[in-house]
Structure formats: structure tokens, C-alpha cells
C-alpha positions as CSV (number, residue, x, y, z in Angstrom):
1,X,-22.3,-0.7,-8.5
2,X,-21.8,-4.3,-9.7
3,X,-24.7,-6.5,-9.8
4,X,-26.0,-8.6,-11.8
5,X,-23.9,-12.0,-12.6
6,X,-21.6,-11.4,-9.8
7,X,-24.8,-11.1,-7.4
8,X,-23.6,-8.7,-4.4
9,X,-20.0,-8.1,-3.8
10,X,-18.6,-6.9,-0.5
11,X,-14.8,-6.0,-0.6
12,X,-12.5,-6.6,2.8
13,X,-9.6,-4.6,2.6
14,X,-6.8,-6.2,4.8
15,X,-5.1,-3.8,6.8
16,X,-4.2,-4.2,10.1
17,X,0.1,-4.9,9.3
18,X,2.8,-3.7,11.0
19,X,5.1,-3.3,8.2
20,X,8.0,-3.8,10.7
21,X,10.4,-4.5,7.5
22,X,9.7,-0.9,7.5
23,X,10.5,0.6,10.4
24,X,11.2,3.3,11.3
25,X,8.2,4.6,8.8
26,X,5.9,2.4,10.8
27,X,7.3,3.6,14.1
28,X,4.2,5.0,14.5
29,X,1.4,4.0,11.7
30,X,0.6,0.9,10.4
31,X,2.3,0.1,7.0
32,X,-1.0,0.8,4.8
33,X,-1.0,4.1,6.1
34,X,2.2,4.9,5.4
35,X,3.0,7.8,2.7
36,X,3.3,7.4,-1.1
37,X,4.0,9.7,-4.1
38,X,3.7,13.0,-2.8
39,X,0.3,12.7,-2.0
40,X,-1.4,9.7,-0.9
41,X,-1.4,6.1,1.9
42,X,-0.4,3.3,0.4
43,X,-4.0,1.9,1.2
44,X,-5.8,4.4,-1.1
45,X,-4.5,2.1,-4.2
46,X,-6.0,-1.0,-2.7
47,X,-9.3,1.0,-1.6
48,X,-9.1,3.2,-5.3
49,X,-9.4,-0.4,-7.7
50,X,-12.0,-1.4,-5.3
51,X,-14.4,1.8,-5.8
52,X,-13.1,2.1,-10.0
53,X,-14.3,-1.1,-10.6
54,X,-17.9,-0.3,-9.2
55,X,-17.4,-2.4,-5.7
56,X,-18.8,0.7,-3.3
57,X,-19.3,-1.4,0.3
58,X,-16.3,-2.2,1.4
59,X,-15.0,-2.6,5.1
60,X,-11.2,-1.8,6.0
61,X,-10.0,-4.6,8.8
62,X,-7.6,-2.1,10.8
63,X,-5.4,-3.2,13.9
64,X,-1.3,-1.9,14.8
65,X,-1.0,1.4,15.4
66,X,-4.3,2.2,13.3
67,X,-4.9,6.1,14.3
68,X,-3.7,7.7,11.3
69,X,-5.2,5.1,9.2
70,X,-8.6,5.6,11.1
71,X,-8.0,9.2,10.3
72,X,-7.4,9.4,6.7
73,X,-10.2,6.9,5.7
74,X,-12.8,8.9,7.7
75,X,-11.3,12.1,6.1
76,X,-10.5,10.3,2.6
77,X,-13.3,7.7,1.7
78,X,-16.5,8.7,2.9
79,X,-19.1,8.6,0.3
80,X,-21.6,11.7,0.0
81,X,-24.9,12.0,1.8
82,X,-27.5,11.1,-1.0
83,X,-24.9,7.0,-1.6
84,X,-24.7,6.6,2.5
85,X,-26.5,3.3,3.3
86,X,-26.6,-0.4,3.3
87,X,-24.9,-0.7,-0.3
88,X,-22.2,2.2,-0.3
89,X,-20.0,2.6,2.3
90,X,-16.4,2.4,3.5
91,X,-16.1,1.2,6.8
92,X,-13.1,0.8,9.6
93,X,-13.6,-2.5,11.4
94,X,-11.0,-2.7,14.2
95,X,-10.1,-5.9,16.2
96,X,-13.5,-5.9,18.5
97,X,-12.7,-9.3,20.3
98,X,-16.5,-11.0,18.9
99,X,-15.0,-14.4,19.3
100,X,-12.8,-13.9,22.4
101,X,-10.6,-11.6,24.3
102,X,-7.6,-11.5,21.6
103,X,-6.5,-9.6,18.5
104,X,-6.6,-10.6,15.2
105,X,-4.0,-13.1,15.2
106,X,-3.9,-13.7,11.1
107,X,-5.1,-12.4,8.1
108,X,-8.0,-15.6,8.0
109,X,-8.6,-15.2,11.5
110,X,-9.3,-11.0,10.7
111,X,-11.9,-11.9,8.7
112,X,-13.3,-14.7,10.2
113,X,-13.6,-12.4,13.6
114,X,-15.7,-10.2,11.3
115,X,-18.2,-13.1,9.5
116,X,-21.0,-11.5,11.1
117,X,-20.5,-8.5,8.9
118,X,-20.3,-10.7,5.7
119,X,-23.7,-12.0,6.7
120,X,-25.2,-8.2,7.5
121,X,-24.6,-7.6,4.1
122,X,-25.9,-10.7,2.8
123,X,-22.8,-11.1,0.4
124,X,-22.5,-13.7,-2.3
125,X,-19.1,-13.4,-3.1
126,X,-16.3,-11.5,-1.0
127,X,-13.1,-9.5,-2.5
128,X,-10.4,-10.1,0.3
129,X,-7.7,-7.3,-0.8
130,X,-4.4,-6.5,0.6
131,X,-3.8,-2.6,1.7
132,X,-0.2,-2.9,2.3
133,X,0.9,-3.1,-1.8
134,X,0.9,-0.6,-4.6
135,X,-1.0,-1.9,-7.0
136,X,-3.4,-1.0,-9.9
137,X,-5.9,-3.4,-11.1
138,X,-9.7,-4.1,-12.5
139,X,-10.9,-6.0,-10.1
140,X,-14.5,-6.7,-12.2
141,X,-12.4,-8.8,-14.6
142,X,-11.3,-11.0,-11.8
143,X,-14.5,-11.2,-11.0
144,X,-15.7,-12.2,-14.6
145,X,-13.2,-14.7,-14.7
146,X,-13.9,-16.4,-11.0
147,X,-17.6,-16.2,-12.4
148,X,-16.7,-18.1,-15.9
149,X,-15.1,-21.2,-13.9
150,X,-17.2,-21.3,-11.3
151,X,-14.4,-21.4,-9.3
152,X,-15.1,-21.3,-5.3
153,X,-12.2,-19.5,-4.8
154,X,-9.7,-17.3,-7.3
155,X,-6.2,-15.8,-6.2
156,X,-4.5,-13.1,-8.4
157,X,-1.4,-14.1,-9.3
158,X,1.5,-11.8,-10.6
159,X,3.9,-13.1,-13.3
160,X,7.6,-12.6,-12.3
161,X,11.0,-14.6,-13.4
162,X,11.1,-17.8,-11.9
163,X,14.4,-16.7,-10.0
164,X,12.7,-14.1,-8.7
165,X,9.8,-15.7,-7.4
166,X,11.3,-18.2,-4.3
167,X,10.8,-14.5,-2.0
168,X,7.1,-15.2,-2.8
169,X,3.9,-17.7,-2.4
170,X,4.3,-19.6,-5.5
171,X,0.9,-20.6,-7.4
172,X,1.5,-24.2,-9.6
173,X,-1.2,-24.4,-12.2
174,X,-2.5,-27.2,-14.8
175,X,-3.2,-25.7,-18.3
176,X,-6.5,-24.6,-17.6
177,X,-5.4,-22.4,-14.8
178,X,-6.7,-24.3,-11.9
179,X,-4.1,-24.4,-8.9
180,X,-2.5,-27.3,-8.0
181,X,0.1,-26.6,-5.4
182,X,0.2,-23.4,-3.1
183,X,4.3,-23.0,-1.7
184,X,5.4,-20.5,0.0
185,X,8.8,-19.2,-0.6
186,X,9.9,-22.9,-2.3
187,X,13.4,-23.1,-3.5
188,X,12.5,-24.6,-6.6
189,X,9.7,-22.6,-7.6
190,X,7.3,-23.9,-10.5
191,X,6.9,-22.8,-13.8
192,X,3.7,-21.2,-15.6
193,X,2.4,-24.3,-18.2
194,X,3.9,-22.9,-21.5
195,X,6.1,-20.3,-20.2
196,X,9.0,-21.5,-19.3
197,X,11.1,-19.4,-17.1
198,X,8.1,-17.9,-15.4
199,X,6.3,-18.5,-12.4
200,X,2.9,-16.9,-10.5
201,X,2.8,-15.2,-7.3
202,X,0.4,-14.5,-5.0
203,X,-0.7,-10.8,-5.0
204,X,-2.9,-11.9,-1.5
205,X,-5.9,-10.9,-3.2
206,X,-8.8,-13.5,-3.7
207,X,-12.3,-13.5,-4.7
208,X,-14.4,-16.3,-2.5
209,X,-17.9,-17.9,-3.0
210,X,-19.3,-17.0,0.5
211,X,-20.4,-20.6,1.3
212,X,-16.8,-22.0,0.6
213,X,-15.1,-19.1,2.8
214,X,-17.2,-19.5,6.1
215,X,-16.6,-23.1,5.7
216,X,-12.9,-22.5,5.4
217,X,-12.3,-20.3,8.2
218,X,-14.5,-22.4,10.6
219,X,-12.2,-25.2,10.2
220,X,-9.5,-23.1,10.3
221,X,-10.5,-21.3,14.1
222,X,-11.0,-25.2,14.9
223,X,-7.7,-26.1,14.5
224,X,-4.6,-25.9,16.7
225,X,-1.7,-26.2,14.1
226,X,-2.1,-23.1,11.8
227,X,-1.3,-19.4,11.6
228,X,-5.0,-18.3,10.1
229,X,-3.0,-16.9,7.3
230,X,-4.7,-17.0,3.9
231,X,-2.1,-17.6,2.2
232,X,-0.2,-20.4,4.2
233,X,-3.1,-22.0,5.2
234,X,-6.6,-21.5,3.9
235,X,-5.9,-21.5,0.3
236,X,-3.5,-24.8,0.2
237,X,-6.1,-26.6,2.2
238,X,-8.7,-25.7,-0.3
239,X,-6.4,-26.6,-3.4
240,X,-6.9,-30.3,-2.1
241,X,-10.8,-30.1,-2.5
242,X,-12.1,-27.0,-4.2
243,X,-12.2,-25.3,-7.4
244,X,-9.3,-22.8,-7.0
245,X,-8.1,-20.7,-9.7
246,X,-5.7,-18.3,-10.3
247,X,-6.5,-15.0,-12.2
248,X,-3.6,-13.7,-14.5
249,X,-2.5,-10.3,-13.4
250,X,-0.3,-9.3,-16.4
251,X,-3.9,-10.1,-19.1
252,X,-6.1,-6.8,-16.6
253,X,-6.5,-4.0,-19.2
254,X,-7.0,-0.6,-17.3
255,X,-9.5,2.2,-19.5
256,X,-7.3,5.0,-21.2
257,X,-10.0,6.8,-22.7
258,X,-9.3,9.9,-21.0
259,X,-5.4,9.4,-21.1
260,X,-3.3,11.6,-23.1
261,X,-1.6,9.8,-26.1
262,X,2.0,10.3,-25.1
263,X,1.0,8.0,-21.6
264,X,0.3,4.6,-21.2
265,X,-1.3,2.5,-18.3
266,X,-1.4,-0.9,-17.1
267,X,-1.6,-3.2,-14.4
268,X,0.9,-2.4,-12.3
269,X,2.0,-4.4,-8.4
270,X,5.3,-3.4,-6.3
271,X,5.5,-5.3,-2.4
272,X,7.2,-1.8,-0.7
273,X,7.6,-3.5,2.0
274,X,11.0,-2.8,2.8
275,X,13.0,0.3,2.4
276,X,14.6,-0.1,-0.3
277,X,11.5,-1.2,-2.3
278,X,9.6,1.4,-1.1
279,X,12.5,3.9,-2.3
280,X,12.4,2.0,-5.6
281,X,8.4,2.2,-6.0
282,X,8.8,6.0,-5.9
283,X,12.3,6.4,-8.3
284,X,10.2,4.2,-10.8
285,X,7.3,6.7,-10.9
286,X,9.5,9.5,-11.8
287,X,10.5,7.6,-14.9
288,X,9.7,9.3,-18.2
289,X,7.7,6.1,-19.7
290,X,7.1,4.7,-16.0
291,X,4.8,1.2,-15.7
292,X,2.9,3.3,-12.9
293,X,0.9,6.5,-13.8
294,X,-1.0,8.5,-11.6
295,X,-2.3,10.8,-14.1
296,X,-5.4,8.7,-15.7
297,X,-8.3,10.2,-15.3
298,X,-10.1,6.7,-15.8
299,X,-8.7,5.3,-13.5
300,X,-7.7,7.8,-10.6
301,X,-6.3,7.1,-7.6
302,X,-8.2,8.6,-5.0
303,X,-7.0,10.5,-1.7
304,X,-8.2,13.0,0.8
305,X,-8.1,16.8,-0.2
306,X,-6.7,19.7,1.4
307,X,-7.0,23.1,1.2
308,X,-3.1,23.9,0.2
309,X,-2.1,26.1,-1.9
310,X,-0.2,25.4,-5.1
311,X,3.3,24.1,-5.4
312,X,5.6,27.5,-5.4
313,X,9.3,27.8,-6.5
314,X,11.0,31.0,-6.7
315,X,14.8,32.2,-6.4
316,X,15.9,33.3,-2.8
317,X,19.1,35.0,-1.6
318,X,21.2,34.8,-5.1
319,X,20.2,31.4,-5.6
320,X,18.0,30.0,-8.1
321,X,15.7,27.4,-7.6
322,X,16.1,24.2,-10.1
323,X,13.2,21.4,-9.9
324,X,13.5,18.6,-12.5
325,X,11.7,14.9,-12.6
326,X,10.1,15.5,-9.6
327,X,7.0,15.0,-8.1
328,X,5.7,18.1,-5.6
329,X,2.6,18.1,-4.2
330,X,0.5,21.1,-2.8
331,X,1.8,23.4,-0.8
332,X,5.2,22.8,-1.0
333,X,8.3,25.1,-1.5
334,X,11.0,25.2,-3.5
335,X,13.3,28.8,-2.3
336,X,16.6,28.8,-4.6
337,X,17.2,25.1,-4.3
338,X,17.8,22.5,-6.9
339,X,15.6,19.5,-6.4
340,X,16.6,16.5,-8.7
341,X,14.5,12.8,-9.2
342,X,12.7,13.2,-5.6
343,X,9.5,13.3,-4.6
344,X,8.2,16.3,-2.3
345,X,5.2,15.9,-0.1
346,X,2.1,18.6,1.4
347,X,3.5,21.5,2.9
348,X,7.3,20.7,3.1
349,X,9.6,23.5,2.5
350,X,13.5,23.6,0.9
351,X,15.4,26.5,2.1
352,X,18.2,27.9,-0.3
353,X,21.1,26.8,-0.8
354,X,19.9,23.1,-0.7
355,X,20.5,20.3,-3.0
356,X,18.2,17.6,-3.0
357,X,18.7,14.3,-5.5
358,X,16.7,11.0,-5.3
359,X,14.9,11.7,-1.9
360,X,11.4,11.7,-0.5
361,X,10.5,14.7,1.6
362,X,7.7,13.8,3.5
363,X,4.4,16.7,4.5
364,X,5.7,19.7,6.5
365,X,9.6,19.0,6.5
366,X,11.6,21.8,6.4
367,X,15.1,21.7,5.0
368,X,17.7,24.0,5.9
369,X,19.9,26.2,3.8
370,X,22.8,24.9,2.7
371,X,22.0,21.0,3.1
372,X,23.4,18.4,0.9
373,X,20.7,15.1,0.6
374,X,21.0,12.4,-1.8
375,X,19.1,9.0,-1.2
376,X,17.6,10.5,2.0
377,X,13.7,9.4,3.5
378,X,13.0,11.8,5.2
379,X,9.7,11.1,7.5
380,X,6.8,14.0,8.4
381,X,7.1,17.0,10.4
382,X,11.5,17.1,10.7
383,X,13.6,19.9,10.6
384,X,16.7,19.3,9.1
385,X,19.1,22.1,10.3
386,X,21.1,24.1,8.1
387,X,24.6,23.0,6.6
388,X,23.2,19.0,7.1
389,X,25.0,16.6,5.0
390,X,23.0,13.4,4.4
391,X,23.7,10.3,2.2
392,X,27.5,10.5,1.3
393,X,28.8,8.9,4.9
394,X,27.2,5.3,6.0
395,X,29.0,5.4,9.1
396,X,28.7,8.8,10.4
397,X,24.8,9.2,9.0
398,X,24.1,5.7,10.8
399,X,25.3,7.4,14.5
400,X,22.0,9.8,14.2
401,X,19.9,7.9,11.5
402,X,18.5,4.5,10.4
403,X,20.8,3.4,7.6
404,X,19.5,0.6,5.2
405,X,22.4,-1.9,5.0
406,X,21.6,-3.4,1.4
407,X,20.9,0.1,-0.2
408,X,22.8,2.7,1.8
409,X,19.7,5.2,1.7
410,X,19.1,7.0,5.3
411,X,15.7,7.4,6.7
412,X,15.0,10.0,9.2
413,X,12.2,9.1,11.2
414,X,9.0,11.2,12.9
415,X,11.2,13.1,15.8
416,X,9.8,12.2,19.2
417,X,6.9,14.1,20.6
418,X,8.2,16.7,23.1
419,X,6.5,17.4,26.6
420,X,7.0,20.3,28.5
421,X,7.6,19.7,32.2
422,X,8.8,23.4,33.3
423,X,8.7,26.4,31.1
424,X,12.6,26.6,30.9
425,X,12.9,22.4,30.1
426,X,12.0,20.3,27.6
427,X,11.2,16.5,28.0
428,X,11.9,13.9,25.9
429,X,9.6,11.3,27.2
430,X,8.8,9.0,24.0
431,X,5.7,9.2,21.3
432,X,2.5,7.8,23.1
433,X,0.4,9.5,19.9
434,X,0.3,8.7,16.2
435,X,0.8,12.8,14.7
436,X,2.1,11.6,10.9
């Protein structure tokens, strides 16, 4: 557990978003809990470089649509019997109303509803983390830095081509890496001091001094004109007054002791926050010398475990069954099928006959013999009938399916809970339960 220089450390991990540039896999889950590679939430990379870089008390600030989140982190992140107390845990913190009959109507104003746990633990300094990015980062090295300025407050910052980086909140820095300006999305974003052509982004995660975020966020609830957002709010007003710095992303090292030579790893960040970036994330992982790697054993990401059975492929019916750079995760089947660049989640199964290129099958999907799918999402628990063509018609897949109109790639979505009204008829009478 860190101790020590950086006194005690509590981590808030940020995630109560909607992810609506997601829909429809947030139809019914927030965005951190949404799927990725095979496997895991997208939250268990935020809540993984929290516990690998020794930070062990950590609360998770839920809100939209939270059940399946609630779910996996009880299922996923509880620490064993002989670590449970004051210092190791991993909480969910809802939206409880402490300061009024509302919801958490920012990401300042999440935290700031939840001071009084910041004071329970008698912090010193407070890792506010973003759940809703895959990322892979030594967080103790922000620390040391944030610790070596004596800055108040330190934002990570992400290096990416200036004409890239208007999409963002863009970090201006002097030469000593103090921040200057905070934009958000400027047209004319600024330039990193000695790199010309780059500029820093804000990852949204900071490290605070306690004292200088509970005097923050009680003049931010005082005020009427502001969104209690950190990053449009709280950290530009600071910028004017305080020590803020911003820790460069691209210099974390990860440990590879454990990694085989052929691998590499390194601090790695992707927004998926729309559907063709989170279709990206997952292409780029099945990459040969990929930036991401789940296969470190120094620095794991960390999940729930089930008690599947391996991955299985076998001929069926005259056909053989072809799986190449692909990722498949317990339990599922592959029954004389070619599966090509996709990734294949817990318990799905691929009937023969099928072809399957560039596509995420999500846990207990079955796809029918004879189905053609290329740049297909397919969300949990679908059956996709036999014969199905997917991903070579815009027009006619976008009369049953949501069609991304940048990318083209179809995403079938959690099918509707049923409820039976007689025995001979079936109901369709909406979802009012998350099931993913």
C-alpha cells in the first residue's frame, strides 16, 4: 500500500456516465460497465492501475443505469477477508442526495456530494480517475511527480498531434510543466514548449492536495454559473491561483519483468466513447505488435472469474472451423466456422457455416449457421438466426439495426426483455431491468 512520502492516498474512480455517444451499448448499463476485449468492463482498467500501483482504498462514484456496474464490482473487486478494513477496500458510492434532494449533477459536484468520505478516511492527497477510458498507467509516478513540485493539483496529460487535439481539453504549459491555460476543445490548440506540432490533453485524471480540493469544490457548489465539471471548471479556476501541473503521460514506464521478450508494454489511453472508437480500441489489440497488451503479468488487468470452461473449436457438419487473430474468451464456441480479426466474448457460440471478420460477439450470443458478419457489434445474450447477412448493406441492415453513419459498422443491441401475459402470447413491453 503506498505510504510514506505520499502520506495516505484514497482513489475516486468516476463513474457514473451515460456514455450516450454509445448508445445503444449503454441502452441499458452505464458506459464504464460496458464490455471490453473478450473478457472484461471498461472500468476494470481504471480500477486495475489503481490497485497495481499499491492504491488499495478506493471508492467507485456510480449513478445512470449503475446495476451491472454494481454487480460486477461486488463480484469483481472485493478484496479477501484477512485486507477488509479501513485501508483496503473498493467501494460503490451511489448518488445518496447528502447535500440535497438531486443527483450528481457534474463530475466536481460527484465528489464534492461525497467530501464526507474523503474526511472518513482522513486522506492527504486524492486520485480522482476516470472509469469510462481504456487506459494503462503507473499511477505512483504521478504521484512522485505531483509530490516533487509540490504541486496542489496535477492533471495527466496525453501527448497527441496538435490537429488532433481541438476534440479535447487542451493543457498550455511553461517549460517547467506548470499549466497555464485550461481550453476546452479550442480551435487553435497550443503547443507542448519544445515540441512543436504537439499539444497535451486532458486524460481527466488528477492527483489533488486534500486542502486545495475541498476548497475548490466549496466554491464551486457556491456558485450559480458552472457545470461542476472538473475539467471545465475547477481546474481553470485553479490555474489562476494554484500550483497546477501536468504529468506527462507518454514518460509512465510499466514493469515487464514477467513479460515475454517478443512483447512490449507501455502506457497506453483510447476515449471509446463512440462506436467507432470503441470498434477501433478492440481491432488495435488484435494487432501483432499492438500498443495495448493484456498479457503482462506485472501489470494485469484484473476482472471477475467465472467458472467456464475453456474456449472449444471443433469441425461440425463438413465444415471446418478456422479461428485466426482473434481473441476468445472462456466458454466460447467455435463449430465449423471461420472467425477472422474479432473478438469473442464468455459463452457465445458460432454455429457452422458462419463467417465472422472484424466483429465483437458479445457473452452468450449465438450465431446461426450460415450467417455472413463483417464489422458487426453484436451486444449480450442475441440470437442471430440462421442464413443472417450483416455488414455488406447500410440501408437494409439500418431498417432492423443501429448503423454508425461515419464507420458503417452495425450494432445489434441487448433484445428487449420479454413478459409473458398468457401462455400462448408473448409481450413485448420494454426493458425495466439491466440483464447484460
Amino acid at each position: 500500500m503506498i505510504r510514506g512520502q505520499y502520506g495516505r492516498v484514497l482513489g475516486m474512480v468516476l463513474a457514473g456516465g451515460k456514455g450516450e455517444r454509445l448508445m445503444p451499448l449503454t441502452q441499458y448499463r452505464a458506459k464504464p460497465a460496458v464490455h471490453f476485449a473478450a473478457k472484461y468492463r471498461i472500468v476494470d482498467f481504471a480500477l486495475s492501475n489503481l490497485v497495481n500501483s499499491g492504491i488499495f482504498a478506493i471508492y467507485v462514484l456510480v449513478q445512470f443505469k449503475s446495476q451491472s456496474l454494481n454487480e460486477h464490482i461486488e463480484r469483481a473487486w472485493q478484496f479477501g477477508g484477512a485486507l477488509r478494513g479501513r485501508d483496503y477496500f473498493a467501494t460503490i458510492v451511489p448518488a445518496q442526495m447528502w447535500r440535497g434532494e438531486r443527483w450528481f449533477e457534474g463530475t466536481a459536484d460527484a465528489v464534492y456530494q461525497n467530501m464526507h468520505l474523503v474526511s472518513l478516511y482522513n486522506a492527504d492527497r486524492i486520485c480522482i480517475f476516470a472509469a469510462d477510458h481504456v487506459y494503462k498507467m503507473d499511477v505512483e509516478q504521478m504521484l512522485e511527480y505531483h509530490v516533487d513540485r509540490r504541486a496542489d493539483v496535477t492533471v495527466a496529460a496525453n501527448v497527441v498531434p496538435t490537429s488532433e487535439a481541438s476534440q479535447f481539453g487542451c493543457i498550455q504549459v511553461d517549460e517547467r510543466g506548470k499549466i497555464i491555460a485550461f481550453v476546452e476543445k479550442p480551435s487553435n490548440p497550443p503547443e507542448i514548449p519544445g515540441k512543436p506540432g504537439w499539444s497535451y490533453v486532458s486524460m481527466g485524471n488528477y492527483v489533488f492536495e486534500r486542502e486545495t480540493l475541498e476548497g475548490a469544490l466549496l466554491e464551486d457548489a457556491s456558485m450559480q454559473q458552472t457545470s461542476h465539471d472538473f475539467g471545465r471548471d475547477i481546474i481553470p479556476r485553479l490555474v489562476n491561483h494554484s500550483r497546477v501541473f501536468a504529468y506527462d503521460f507518454s514518460t509512465n514506464v510499466l514493469p515487464r519483468h514477467g513479460l515475454s521478450p517478443w512483447l512490449e508494454d507501455k502506457p497506453y489511453w483510447r476515449d471509446v466513447g463512440t462506436i467507432q472508437a470503441y470498434w477501433k480500441a478492440h481491432m488495435d489489440l488484435l494487432q501483432t505488435n499492438s500498443d495495448m497488451t493484456l498479457y503482462n503479468p506485472d501489470w494485469p488487468i484484473r476482472t471477475v472469474s467465472f467458472a467456464d470452461p475453456p474456449a472449444y473449436s471443433f469441425p461440425s457438419e463438413g465444415h471446418i472451423s478456422q479461428v485466426s487473430s482473434t481473441l476468445t474468451a472462456e466458454g466460447s464456441q467455435v463449430l465449423g466456422a471461420k472467425v477472422e480479426k474479432s473478438i469473442l466474448s464468455r459463452n457465445c457460440v458460432i454455429l457452422p457455416g458462419s463467417e465472422i471478420e472484424e466483429c465483437i460477439i458479445g457473452q452468450g450470443v449465438v450465431v446461426g449457421k450460415n450467417c455472413r458478419l463483417r464489422r458487426v457489434i453484436i451486444d449480450s445474450h442475441n440470437n442471430i438466426p440462421n442464413g443472417t447477412v450483416l455488414g455488406f448493406d447500410p440501408e437494409e441492415d439500418g431498417k432492423h439495426y443501429s448503423v454508425d453513419p461515419s464507420s458503417g459498422i452495425v450494432t445489434v443491441s441487448i433484445p428487449q426483455m420479454q413478459i409473458r401475459k398468457r401462455p400462448d402470447e408473448m409481450v413485448d413491453r420494454g426493458s425495466w431491468m439491466d440483464f447484460s
